[in-house]
N, CA, C and O atoms as CSV, one atom per row, in Angstrom:
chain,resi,resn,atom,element,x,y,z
A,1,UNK,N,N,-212.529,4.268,0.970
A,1,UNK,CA,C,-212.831,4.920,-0.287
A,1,UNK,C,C,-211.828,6.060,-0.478
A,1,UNK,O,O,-211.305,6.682,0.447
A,2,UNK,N,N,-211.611,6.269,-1.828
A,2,UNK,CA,C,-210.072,6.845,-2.129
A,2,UNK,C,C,-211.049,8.407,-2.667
A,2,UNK,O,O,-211.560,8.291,-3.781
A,3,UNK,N,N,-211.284,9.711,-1.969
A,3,UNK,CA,C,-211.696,10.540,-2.879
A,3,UNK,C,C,-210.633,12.000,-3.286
A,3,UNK,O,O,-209.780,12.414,-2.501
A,4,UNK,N,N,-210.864,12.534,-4.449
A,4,UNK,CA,C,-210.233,13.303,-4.750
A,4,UNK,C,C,-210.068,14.842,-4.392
A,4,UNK,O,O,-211.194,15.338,-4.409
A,5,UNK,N,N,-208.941,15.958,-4.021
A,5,UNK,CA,C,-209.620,16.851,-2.840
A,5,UNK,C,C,-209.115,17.967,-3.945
A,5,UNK,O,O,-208.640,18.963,-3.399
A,6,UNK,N,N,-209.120,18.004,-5.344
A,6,UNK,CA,C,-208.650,18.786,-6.803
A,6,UNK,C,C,-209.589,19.674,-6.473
A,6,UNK,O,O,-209.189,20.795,-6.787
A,7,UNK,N,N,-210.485,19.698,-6.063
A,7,UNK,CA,C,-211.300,21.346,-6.504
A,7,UNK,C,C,-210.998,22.230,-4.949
A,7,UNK,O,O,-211.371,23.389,-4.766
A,8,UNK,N,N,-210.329,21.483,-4.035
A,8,UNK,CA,C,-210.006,22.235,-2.530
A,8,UNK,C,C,-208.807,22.746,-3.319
A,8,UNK,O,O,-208.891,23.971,-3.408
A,9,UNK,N,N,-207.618,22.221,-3.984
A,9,UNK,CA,C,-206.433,22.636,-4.380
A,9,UNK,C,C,-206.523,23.568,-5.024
A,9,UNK,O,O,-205.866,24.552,-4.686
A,10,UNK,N,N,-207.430,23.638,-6.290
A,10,UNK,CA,C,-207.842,24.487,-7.256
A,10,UNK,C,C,-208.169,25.890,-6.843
A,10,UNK,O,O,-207.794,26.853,-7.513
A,11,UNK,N,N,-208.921,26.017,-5.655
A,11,UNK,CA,C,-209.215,27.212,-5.063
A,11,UNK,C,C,-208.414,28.056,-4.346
A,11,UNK,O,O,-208.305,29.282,-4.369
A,12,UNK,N,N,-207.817,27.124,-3.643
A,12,UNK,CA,C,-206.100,27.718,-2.461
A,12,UNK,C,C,-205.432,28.195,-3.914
A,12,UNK,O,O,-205.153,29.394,-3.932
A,13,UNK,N,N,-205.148,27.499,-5.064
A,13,UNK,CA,C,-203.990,27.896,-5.786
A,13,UNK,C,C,-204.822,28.641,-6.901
A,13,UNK,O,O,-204.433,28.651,-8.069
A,14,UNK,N,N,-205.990,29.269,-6.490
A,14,UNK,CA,C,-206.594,30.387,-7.873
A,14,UNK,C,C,-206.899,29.667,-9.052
A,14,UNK,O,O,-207.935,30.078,-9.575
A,15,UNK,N,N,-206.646,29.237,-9.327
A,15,UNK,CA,C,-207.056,28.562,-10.678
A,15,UNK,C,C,-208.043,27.826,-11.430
A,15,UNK,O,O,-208.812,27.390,-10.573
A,16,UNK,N,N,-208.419,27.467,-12.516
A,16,UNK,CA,C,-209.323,27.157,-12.935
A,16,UNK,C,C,-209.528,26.267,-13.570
A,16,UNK,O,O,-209.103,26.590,-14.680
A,17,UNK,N,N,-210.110,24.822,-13.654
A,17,UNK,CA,C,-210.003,23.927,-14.073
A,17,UNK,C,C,-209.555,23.738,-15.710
A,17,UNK,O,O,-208.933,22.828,-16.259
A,18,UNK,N,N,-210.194,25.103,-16.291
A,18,UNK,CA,C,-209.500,24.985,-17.920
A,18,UNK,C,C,-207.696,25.387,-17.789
A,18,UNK,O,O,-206.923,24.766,-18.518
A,19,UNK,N,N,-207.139,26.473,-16.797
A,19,UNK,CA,C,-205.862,26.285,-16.468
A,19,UNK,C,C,-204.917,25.051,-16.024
A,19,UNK,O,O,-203.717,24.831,-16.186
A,20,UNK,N,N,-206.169,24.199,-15.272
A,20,UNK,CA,C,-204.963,23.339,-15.137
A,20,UNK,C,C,-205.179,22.057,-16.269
A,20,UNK,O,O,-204.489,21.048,-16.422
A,21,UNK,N,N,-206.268,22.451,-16.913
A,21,UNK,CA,C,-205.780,21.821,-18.157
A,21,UNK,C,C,-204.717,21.646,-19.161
A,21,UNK,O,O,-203.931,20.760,-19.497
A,22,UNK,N,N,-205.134,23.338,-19.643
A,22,UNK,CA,C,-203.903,23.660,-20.455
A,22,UNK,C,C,-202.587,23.625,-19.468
A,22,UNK,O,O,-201.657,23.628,-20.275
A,23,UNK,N,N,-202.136,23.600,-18.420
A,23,UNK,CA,C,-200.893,23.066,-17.856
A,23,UNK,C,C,-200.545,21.980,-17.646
A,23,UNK,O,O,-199.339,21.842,-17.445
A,24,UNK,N,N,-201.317,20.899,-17.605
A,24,UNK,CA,C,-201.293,19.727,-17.082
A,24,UNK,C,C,-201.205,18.787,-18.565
A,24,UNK,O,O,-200.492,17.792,-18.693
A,25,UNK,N,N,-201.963,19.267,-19.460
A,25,UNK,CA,C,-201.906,18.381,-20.521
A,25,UNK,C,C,-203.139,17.250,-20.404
A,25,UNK,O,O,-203.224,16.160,-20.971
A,26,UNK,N,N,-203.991,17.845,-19.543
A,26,UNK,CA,C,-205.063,16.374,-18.804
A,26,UNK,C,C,-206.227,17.350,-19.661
A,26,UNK,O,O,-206.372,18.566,-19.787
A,27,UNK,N,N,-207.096,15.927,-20.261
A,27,UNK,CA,C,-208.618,16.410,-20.979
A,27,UNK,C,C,-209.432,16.995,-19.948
A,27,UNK,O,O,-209.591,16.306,-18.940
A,28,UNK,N,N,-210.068,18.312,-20.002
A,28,UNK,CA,C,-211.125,18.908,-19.249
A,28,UNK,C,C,-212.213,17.667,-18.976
A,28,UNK,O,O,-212.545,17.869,-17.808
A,29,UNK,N,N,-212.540,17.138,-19.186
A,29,UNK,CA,C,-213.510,16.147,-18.904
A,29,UNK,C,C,-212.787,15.523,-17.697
A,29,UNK,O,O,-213.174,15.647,-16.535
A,30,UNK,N,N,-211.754,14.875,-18.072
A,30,UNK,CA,C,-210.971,14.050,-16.805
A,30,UNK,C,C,-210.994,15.030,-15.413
A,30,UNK,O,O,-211.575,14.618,-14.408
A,31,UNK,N,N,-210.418,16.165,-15.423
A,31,UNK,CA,C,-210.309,17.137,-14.396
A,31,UNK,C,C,-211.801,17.171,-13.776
A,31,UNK,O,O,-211.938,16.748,-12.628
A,32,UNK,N,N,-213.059,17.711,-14.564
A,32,UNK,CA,C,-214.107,17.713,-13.876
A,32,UNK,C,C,-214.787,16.814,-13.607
A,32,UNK,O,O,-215.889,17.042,-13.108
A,33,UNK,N,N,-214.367,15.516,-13.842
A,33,UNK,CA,C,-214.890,14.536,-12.839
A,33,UNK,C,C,-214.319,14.599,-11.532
A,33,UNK,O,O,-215.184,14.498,-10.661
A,34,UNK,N,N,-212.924,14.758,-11.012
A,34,UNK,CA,C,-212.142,14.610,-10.229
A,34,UNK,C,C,-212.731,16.252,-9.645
A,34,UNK,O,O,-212.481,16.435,-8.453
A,35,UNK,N,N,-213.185,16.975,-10.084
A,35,UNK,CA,C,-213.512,18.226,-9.297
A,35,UNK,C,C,-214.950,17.682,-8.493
A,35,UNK,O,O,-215.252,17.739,-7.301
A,36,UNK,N,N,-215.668,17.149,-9.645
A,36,UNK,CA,C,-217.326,16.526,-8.795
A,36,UNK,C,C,-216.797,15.406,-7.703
A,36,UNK,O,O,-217.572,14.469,-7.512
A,37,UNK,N,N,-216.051,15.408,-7.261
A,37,UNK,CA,C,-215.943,13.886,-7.022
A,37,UNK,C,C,-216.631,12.890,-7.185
A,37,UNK,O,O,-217.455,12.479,-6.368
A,38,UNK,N,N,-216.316,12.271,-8.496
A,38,UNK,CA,C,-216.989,11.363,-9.593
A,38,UNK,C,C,-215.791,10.403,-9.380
A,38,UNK,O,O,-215.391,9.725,-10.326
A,39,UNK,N,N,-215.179,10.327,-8.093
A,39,UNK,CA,C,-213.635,10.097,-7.940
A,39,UNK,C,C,-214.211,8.209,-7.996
A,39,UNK,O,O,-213.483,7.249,-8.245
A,40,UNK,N,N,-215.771,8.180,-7.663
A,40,UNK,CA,C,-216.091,6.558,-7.374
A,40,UNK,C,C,-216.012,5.898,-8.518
A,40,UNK,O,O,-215.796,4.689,-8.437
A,41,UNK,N,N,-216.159,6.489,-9.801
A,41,UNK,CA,C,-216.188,5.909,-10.909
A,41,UNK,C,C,-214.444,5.750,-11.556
A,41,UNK,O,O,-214.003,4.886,-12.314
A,42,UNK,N,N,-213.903,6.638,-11.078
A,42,UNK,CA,C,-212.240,6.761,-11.600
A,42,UNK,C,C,-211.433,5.152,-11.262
A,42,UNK,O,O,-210.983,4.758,-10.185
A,43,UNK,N,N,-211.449,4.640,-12.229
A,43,UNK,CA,C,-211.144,3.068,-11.343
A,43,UNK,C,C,-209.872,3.560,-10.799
A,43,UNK,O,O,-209.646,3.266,-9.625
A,44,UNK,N,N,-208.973,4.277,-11.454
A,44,UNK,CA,C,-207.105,4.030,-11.494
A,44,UNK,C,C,-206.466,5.331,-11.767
A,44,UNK,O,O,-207.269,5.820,-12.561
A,45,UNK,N,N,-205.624,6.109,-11.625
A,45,UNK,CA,C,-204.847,7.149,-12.020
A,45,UNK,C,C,-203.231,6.829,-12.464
A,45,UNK,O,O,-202.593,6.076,-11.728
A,46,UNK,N,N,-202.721,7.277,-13.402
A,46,UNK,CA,C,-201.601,7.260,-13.548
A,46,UNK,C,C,-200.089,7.657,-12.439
A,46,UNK,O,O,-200.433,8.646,-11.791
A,47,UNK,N,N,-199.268,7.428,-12.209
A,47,UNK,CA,C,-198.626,7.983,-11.912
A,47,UNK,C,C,-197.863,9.381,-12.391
A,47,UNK,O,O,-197.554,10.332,-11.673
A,48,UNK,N,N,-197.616,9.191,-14.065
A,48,UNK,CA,C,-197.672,10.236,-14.800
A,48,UNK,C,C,-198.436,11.075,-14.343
A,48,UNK,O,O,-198.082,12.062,-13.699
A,49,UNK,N,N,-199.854,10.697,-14.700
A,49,UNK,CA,C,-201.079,11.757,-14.474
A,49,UNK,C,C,-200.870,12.709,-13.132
A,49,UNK,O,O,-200.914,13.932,-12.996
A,50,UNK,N,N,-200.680,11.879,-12.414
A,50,UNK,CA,C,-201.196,12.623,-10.649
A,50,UNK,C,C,-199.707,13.349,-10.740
A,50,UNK,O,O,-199.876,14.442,-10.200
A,51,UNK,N,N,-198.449,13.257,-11.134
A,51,UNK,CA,C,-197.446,13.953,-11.776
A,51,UNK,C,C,-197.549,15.621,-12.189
A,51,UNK,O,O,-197.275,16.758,-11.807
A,52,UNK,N,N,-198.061,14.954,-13.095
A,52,UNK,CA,C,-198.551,16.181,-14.328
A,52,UNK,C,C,-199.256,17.049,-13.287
A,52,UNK,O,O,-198.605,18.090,-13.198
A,53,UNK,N,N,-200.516,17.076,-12.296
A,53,UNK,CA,C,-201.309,17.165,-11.590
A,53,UNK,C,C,-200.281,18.113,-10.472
A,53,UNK,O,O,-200.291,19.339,-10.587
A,54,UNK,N,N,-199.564,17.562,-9.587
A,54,UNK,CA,C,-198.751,18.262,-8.674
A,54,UNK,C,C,-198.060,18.983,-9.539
A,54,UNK,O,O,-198.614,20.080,-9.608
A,55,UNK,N,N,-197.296,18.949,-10.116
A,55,UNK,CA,C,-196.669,20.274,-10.968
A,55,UNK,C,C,-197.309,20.954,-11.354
A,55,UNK,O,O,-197.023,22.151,-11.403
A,56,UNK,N,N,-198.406,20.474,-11.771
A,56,UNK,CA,C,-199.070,22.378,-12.321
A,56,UNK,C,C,-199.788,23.248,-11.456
A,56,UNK,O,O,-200.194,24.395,-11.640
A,57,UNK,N,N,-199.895,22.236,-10.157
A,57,UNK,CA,C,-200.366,23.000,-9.236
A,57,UNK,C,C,-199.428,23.053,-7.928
A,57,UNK,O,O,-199.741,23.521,-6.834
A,58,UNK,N,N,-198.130,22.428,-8.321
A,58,UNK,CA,C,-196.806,22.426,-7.032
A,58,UNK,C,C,-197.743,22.203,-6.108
A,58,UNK,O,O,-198.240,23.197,-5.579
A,59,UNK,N,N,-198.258,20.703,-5.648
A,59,UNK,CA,C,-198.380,20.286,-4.371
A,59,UNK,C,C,-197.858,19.356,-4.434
A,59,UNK,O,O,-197.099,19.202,-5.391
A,60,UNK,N,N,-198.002,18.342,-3.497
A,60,UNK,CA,C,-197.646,17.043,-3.178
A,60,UNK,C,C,-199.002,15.926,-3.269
A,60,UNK,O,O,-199.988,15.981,-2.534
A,61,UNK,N,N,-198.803,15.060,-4.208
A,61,UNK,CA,C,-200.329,13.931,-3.859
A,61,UNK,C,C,-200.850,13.601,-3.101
A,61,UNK,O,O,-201.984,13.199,-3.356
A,62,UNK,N,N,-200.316,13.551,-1.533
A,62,UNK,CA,C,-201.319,13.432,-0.715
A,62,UNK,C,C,-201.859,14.992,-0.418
A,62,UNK,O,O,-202.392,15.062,0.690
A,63,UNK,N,N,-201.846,16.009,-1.012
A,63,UNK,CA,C,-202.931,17.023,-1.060
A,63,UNK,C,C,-204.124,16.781,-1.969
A,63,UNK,O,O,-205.235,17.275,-1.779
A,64,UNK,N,N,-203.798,15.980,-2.973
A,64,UNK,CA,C,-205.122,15.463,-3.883
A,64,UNK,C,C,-205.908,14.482,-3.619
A,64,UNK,O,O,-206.966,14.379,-4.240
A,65,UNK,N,N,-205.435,13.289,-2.350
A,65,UNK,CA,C,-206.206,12.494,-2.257
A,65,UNK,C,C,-205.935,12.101,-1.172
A,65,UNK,O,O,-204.848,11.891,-0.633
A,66,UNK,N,N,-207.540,11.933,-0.640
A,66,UNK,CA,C,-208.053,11.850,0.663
A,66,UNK,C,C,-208.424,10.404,1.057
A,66,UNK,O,O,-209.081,9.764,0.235
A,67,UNK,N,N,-208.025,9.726,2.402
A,67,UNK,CA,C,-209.260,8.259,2.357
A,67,UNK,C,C,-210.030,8.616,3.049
A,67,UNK,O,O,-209.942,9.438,3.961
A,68,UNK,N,N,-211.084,7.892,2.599
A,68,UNK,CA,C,-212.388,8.270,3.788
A,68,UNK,C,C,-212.741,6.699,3.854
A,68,UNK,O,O,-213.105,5.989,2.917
A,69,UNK,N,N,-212.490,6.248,5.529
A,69,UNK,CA,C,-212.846,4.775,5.980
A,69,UNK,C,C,-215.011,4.654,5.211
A,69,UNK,O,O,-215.882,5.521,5.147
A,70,UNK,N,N,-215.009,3.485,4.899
A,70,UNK,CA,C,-216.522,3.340,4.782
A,70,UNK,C,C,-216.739,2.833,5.822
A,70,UNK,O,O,-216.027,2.161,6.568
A,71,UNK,N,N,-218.350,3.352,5.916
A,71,UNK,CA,C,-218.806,3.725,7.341
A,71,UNK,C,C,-219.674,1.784,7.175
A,71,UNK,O,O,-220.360,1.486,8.153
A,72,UNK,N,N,-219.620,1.111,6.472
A,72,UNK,CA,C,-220.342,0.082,6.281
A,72,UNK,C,C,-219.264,-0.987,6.788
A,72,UNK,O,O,-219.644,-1.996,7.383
A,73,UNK,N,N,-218.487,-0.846,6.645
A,73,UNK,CA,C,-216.691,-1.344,6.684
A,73,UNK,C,C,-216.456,-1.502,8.149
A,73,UNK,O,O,-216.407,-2.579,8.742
A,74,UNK,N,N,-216.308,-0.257,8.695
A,74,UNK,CA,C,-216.590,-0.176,10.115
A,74,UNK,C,C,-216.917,-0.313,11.047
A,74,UNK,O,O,-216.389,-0.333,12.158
A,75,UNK,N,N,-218.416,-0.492,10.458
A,75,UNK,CA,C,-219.426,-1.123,11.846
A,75,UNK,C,C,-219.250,-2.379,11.426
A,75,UNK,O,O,-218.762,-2.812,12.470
A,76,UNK,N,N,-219.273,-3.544,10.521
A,76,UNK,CA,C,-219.152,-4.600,10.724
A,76,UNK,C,C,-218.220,-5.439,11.269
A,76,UNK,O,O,-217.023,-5.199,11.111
A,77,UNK,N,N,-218.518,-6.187,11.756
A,77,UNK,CA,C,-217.605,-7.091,13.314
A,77,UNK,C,C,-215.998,-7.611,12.200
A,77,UNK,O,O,-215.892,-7.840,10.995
A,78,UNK,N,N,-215.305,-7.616,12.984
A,78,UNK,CA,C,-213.830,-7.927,11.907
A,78,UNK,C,C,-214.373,-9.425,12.254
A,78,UNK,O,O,-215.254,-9.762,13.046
A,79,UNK,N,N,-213.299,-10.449,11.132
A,79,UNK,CA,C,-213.590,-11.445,10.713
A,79,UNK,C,C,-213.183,-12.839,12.415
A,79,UNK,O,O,-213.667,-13.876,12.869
A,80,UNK,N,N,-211.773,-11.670,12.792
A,80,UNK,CA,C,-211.389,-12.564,13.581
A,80,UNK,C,C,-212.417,-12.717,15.033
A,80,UNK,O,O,-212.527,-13.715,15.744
A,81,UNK,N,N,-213.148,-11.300,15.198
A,81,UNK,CA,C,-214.257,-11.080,15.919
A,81,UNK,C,C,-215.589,-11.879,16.135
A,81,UNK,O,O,-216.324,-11.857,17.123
A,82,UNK,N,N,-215.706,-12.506,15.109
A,82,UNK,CA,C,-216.818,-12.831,15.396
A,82,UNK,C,C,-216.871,-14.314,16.138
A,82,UNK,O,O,-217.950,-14.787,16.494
């Protein structure tokens, strides 16, 4: 599972989700899903977007997004295993 780590960034770099609006050019709605991590419903991101995203907050994308293995994924026996 792919989740989003925008509201950890947001805090290190001061800012406020209506700032990195108005810098980013991204709808406040879009941002605060990605702050709730509502990241399960986000099917897809732009490349543009996640763009726009590191520049207004000068990081790099893998500071915005995290994997987290599913834990359901895991415990089940791999295919060649069984």
């Amino acid at each position: 599972m792919i989740r989003f780590t925008l509201e950890e960034m947001l805090k290190k770099r001061e800012m406020s989700m209506y700032a990195l609006s108005k810098s980013s050019g991204i709808r406040p709605n879009t941002i605060s899903q990605w702050v709730t991590n509502e990241g399960v419903d986000v099917k897809s991101i732009t490349i543009e977007t996640l763009d726009r995203v590191c520049s207004a907050l000068d990081c790099q994308p893998g500071d915005l997004i995290k994997y987290i293995t599913n834990a359901k994924e895991s415990t089940e026996p791999k295919k060649e295993d069984r």
